[in-house]
N, C-alpha and C positions, 0 to 999 in steps of 0.2 A: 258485312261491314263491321258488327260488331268484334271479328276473329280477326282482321284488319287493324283497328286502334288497338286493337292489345298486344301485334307483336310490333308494331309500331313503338310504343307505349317502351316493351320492353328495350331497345336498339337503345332508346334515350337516357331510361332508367338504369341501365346497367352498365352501358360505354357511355353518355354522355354527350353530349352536340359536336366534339370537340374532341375525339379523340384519336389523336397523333402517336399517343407511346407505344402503343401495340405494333406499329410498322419498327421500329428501330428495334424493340426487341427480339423481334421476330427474324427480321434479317440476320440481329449478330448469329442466332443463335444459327440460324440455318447455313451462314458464311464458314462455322465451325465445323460444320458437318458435311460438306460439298465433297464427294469423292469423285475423282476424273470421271468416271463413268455416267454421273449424273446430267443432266440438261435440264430440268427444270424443277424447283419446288411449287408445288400446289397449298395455297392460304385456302381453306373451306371459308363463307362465311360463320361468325361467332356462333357455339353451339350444335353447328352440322357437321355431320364423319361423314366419311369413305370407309366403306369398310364392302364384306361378302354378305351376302345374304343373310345369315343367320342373323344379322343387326335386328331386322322388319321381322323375329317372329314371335309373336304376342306370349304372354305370360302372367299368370295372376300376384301380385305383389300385396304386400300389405304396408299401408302407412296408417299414422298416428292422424287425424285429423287436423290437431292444433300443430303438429310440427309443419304439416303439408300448407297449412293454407299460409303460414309464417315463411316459409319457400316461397311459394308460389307469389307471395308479396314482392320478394324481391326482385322478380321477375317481371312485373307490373302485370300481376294476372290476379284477378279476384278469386274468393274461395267460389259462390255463385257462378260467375263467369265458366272457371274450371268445370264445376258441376255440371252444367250447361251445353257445354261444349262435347261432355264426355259420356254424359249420362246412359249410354248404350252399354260402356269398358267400366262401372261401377256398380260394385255392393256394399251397401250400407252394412258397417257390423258395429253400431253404438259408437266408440271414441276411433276405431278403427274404420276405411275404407279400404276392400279390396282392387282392386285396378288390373285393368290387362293393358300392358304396356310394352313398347317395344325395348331393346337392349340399348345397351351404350359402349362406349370406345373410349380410344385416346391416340392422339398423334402430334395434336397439332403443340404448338408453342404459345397458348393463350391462357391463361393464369388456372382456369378449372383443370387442365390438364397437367400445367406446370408450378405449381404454387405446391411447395412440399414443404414440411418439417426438415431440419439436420439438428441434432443437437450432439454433444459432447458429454458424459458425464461422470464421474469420477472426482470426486473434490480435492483427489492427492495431486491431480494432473491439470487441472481446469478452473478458468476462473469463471464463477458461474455467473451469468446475468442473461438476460434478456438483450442480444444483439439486435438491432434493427438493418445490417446492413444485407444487403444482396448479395447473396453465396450461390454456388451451384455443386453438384456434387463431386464435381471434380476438384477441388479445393481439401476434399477429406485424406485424399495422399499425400499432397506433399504436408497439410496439418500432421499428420501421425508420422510420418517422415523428419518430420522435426522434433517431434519427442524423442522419437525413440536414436537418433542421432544418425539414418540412415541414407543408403546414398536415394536420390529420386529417380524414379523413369525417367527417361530421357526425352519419353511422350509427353511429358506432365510440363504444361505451360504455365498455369496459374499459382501464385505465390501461397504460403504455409497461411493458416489464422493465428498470426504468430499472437497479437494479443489475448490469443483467450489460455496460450499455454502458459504452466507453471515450469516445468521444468525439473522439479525436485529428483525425480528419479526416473524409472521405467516400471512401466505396468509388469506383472509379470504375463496381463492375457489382455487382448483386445477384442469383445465380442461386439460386431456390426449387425444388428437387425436391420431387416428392413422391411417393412410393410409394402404390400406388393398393392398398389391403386391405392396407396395411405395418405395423399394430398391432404393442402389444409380442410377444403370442402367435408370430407368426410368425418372429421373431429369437432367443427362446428355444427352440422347436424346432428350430431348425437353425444352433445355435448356432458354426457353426465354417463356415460359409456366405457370411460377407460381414466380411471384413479390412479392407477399403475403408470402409465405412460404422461398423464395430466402433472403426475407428482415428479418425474422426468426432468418437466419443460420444465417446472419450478426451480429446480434444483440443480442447474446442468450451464451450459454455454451453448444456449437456443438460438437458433436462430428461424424465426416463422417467419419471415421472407426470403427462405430460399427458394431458389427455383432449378426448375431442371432446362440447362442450357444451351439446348441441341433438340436438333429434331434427328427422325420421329421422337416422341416419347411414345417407348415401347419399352417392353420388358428389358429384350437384348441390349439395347444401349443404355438403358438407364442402370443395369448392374453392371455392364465393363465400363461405363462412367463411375461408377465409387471403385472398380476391381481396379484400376491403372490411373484414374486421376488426366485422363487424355479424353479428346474430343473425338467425333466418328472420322474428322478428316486426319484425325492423325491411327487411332486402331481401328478405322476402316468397318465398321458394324455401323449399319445405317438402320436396321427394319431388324425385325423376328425373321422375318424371312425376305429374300428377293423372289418375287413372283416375275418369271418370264414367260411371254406372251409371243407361244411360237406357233408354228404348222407342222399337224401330226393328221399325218392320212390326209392331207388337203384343207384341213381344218384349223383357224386357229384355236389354240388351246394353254389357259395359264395353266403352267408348274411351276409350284411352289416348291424356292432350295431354302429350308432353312438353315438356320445358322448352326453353325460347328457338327454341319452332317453333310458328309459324303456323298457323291452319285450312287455309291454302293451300301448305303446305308450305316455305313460307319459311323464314330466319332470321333471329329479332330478339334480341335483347338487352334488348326490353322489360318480361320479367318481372322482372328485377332492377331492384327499387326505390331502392337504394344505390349511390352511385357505388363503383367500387374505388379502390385506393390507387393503382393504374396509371395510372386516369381525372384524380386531382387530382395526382398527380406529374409528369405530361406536361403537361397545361395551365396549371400553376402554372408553367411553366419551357418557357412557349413553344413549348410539342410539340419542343423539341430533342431528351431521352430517348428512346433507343429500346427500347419494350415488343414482348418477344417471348412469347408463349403457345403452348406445345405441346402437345395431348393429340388420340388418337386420335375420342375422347369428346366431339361440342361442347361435351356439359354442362359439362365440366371447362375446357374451354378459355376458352371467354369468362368463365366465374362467377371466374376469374384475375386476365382480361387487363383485363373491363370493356366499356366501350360503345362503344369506339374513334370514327369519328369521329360518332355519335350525341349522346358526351356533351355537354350542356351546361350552363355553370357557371349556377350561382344565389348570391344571396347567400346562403338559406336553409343553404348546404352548409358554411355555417360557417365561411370563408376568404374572406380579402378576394383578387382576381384582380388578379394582374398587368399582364395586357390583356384585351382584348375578344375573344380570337384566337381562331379557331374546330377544335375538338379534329380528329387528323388520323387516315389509318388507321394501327392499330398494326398489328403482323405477328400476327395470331391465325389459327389453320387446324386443320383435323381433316380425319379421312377420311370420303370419301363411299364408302357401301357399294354402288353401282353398279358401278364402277370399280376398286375400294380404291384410290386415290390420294388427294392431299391436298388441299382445297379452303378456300374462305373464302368468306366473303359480300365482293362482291368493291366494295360500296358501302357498306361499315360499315370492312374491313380489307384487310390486305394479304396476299396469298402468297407467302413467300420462293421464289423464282425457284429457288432451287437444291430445294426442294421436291418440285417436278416429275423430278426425278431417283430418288425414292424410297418410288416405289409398290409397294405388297406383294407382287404375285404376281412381279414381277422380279427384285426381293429374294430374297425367300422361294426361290424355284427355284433361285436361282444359290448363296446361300449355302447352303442346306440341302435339297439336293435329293433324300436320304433323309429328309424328313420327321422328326416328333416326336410319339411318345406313339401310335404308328400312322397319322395323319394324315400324308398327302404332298401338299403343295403342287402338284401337277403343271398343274392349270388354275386359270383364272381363274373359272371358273361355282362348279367346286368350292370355292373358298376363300371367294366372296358366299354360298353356300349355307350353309356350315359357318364363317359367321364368328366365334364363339366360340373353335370350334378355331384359326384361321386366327392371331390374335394372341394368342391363350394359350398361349406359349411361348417358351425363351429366344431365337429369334432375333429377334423382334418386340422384346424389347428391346438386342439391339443395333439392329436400323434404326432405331429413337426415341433412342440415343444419338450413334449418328451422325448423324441429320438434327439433333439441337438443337445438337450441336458446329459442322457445317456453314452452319451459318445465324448462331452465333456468330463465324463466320472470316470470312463474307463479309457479312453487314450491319452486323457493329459495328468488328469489326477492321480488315478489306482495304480498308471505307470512312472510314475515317479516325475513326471515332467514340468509340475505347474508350479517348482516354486526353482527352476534353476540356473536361474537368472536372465536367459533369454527369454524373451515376450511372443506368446503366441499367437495363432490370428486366427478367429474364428467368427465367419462370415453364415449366417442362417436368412431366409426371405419364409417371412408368413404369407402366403400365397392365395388360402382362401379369401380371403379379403377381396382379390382381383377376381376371380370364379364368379361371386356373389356379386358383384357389382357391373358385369358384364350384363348378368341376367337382370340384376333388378332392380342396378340403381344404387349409386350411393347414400340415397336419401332415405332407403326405404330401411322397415324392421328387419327385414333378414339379416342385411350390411349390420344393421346396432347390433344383431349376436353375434353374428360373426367378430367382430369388432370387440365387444367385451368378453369374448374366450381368448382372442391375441393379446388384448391386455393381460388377461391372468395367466397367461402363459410366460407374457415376456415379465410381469411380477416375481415369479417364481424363478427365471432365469437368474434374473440379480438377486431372490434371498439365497438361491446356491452360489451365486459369486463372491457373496457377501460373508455366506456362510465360512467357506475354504479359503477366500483370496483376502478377508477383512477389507483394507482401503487398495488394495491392489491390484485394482483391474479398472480399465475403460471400457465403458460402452457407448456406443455412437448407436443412435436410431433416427433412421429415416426410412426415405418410399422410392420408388424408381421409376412414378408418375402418378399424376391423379386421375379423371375420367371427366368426360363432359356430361354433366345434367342430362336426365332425358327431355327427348325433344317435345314431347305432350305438356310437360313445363315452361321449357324455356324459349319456346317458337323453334328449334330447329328442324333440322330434317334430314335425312340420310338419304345417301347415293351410294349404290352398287359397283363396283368395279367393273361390271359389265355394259353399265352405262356409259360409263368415262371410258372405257375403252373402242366403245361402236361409236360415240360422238367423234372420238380420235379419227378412225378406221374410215370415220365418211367422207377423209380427203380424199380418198383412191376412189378409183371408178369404178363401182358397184361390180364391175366382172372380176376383179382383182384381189377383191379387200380379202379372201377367205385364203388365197394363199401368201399373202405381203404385208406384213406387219408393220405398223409406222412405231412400236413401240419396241425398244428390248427387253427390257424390265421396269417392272415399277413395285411402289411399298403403297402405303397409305399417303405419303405427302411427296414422293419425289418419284420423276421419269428419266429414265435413259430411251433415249430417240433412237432407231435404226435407220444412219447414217445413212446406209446403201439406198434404203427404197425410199427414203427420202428424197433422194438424187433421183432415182428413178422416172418417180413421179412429181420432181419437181416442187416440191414442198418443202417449205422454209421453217427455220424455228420458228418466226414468226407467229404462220399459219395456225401451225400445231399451236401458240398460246391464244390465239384471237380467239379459234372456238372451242379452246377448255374454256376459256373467259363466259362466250356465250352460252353455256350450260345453264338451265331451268328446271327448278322442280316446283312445282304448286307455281307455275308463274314467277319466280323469282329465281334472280342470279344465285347459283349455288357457291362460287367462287370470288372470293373479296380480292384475290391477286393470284398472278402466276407468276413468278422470277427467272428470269433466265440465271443460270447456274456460272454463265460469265461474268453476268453484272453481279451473281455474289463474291465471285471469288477478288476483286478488286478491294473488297472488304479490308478490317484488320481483322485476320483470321484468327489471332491470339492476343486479344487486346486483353490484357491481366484486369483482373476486379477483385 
């Protein structure tokens, strides 16, 4: 009874008797992201994921006590209560509690997931204040698009921030950080964490209610939403990955395609249907600009940088071309996890040479060769093993600060590039941050180090900008989603894709379901339906949403709404904000 009034307690405390806003913003967001292929978006109730198994599996975390029970207030959970409840998953260590707790996610379009920082800052370029208004990240293309005097995607719906520009001139470099799970949530619990990025929002054209527009919020979409400035129904990137749900050997069985990777394990760039603003800023201007894209993540890297020398212009793209010239490789690279070193597709981009200087496990040893959070770097097999662990921690954001500074010094600086009148663009994603808060929580100490090594990293980024460029450079810093609280908190709870898929599969008649899919693919929030055995068996969109609807965990509806993907699209798909 008593675990009863408190999530109770919570629902009222935290949404209120009366709340309407979360369905409108939910829809828009989802209306933007509806590709033909889709049939239906999945709303979780507040707080609960979908996610794989790995979500449910326990882990030792540390928190602060007074920050914990100051959370947990907001939650409408007592510190007692919490203790109470848990007392088996707790070790007392004086101001500290250890906890074993399960992980967390992101998908949905409810403010812990989509409540992110954007700010602007460069005082030559921007007028600084504190905006209050609602932005998303699609609004940073055609913004920088209007400084720098350029044409826009042709994908990009949403209008420039034309008030926060000055206009005086052009940067000579544009560097875009982004904090990878950097939502507002994470900077209010650790609020005295990042002086560096704190002194930013001070000084910049903030805006702390922006939000990320579009579902999923996942990695993949939320950096080809800042790369192109379009939404997923227009470049077509809905998830990390499309998981389809077929029969192999008689069996069904999900396979995972992720994004911008081949049946044959290749990389392409050809799931982004959008050029990015990298793609029409380097061939507008004769591939002189130098685009650089750094993330450990390809998804992140290319949905940035763009289609390096793939792209090609069309009239269609809404910009008349300068020449006929054909697009060259930009510097775009991630790590391959054979090796953990740095790589690129080596006939689309390029690999900054000094790159090769800064593979993980050499790193990793030398600078940190006691290890973090229990984890010791000592081999190479062990860190491809436990690659989660491996870059989920602070020193994995210094090597990603120091390789994007490095690669700063010697292919824009040392080569004569940075002061020659065209503006360059250099896109970097601190990643640990999302590693760390998968496992343990945005709320918890591991997140506060992790978190203040990205600060003095991205500190150090601007005294070299400052140093070389004096007033002559922008920096835009933001996050490409937040996470949802864990559930031992906030009352949620989490469901398995396996779940949601055999609740689906129970429309078929038990002799059937193992070779007849009622799914084609699904992400974390949205379904495509198989049409054919639908028909087969006589099964309506309908059906298929009545009993997602009915899903139960601990006795409770697990799903606040399901949308038919028709009733979204009647929406206004590009309503400007």
């Amino acid at each position: 009874m008593r675990l009863l009034i408190i999530l109770i307690t919570i629902s009222l405390s935290v949404f209120g008797c009366k709340d309407y806003s979360w369905e409108e913003s939910y829809k828009l967001a989802a209306s933007r992201s509806i590709v033909p292929e889709v049939d239906l978006v999945l709303v979780p109730e507040p707080f609960s994921n979908l996610d794989d198994e790995w979500i449910d599996v326990e882990k030792e975390t540390v928190y602060k006590k007074e920050k914990l029970s100051k959370l947990l207030r907001t939650y409408g959970i007592g510190w007692s209560d919490f203790i109470t409840i848990y007392k088996d998953k707790i070790k007392d260590r004086g101001n500290d509690i250890i906890f074993s707790g399960k992980g967390t996610t992101h998908a949905t379009n409810y403010n812990y997931d989509a409540n992110i920082p954007i700010l602007f800052y460069g005082d030559k370029y921007v007028n600084n204040g504190i905006y209050q208004d609602t932005i998303y990240q699609q609004h940073i293309v055609p913004t920088v698009a209007e400084l720098l005097e350029s044409p826009v995607p042709n994908s990009v719906k949403l209008k420039s921030l034309s008030k926060i520009l000055k206009k005086n001139s052009k940067p000579e470099i544009i560097v875009t950080i982004v904090i990878d799970q950097g939502g507002i949530q994470l900077y209010r619990a650790h609020n005295d964490s990042y002086p560096n990025i704190k002194k930013l929002m001070h000084n910049s054209a903030y805006f702390p209610n922006a939000m990320v527009g579009h579902i999923d919020a996942h990695t993949a979409v939320g950096h080809v939403a800042i790369g192109t400035g379009a939404f997923p129904n227009e470049h077509e990137i809905i998830a990390n990955d499309r998981i389809y749900y077929k029969s192999i050997n008689s069996n069904l069985t999900s396979v995972a395609e992720p994004i911008y990777q081949l049946p044959n394990g290749n990389i392409s760039p050809s799931d982004m249907k959008s050029p990015t603003f990298a793609d029409v800023w380097d061939q507008f201007n004769d591939n002189i600009p130098v685009i650089v894209s750094q993330c450990y993540a390809v998804r992140a890297a290319i949905g940035m940088a763009g289609h390096g020398s793939d792209y090609l212009y069309s009239p269609s793209f809404g910009y008349e071309s300068k020449t006929s010239i054909v697009a060259d490789k930009d510097f775009v690279y991630w790590l391959t996890k054979p090796t953990l070193s740095w790589t690129t597709h080596p006939g689309l981009y390029q690999l900054p040479d000094i790159a090769n200087n800064f593979a993980l496990y050499p790193f990793h040893s030398s600078r940190n060769p006691e290890g973090w959070d229990g984890f010791v770097p000592n081999s190479l097999d062990k860190m491809v093993k436990e690659f989660h662990r491996s870059v989920g921690n602070p020193t994995q954001s210094m090597l990603e600060g120091e390789l994007i500074r490095s690669v700063i010094q010697k292919e824009i600086i040392d080569s004569g590039k940075s002061k020659d009148g065209y503006t360059d663009l250099v896109y970097v994603t601190f990643k640990a941050t999302d590693a760390t808060g998968h496992t343990h929580g945005w709320e918890s100490e591991e997140a506060r180090e992790v978190l203040e090594e990205t600060d003095r990293q991205v500190g150090l980024i601007i005294q070299m900008l400052r140093n070389h460029y004096q007033e002559d450079f922008m920096l835009i810093l933001t996050a490409d989603h937040g996470a949802a609280p864990l559930i031992e908190f906030s009352g949620g709870r989490h469901m398995t894709y396996d779940r949601l898929l055999s609740e689906i599969q129970s429309l078929i008649p038990i002799e059937s379901r193992n070779s007849n899919s009622l799914v084609n693919f699904y992400t974390s929030g949205q379904i495509s339906l198989n049409k054919e055995t639908m028909k087969i068996f006589g099964i309506t969109e309908y059906d298929v949403i009545k009993r997602i609807k009915s899903i139960e965990i601990d006795k409770k509806l697990f799903f606040r709404e399901v949308y038919s993907a028709n009733e979204l699209r009647k929406l206004d798909k590009n309503e400007n904000k």
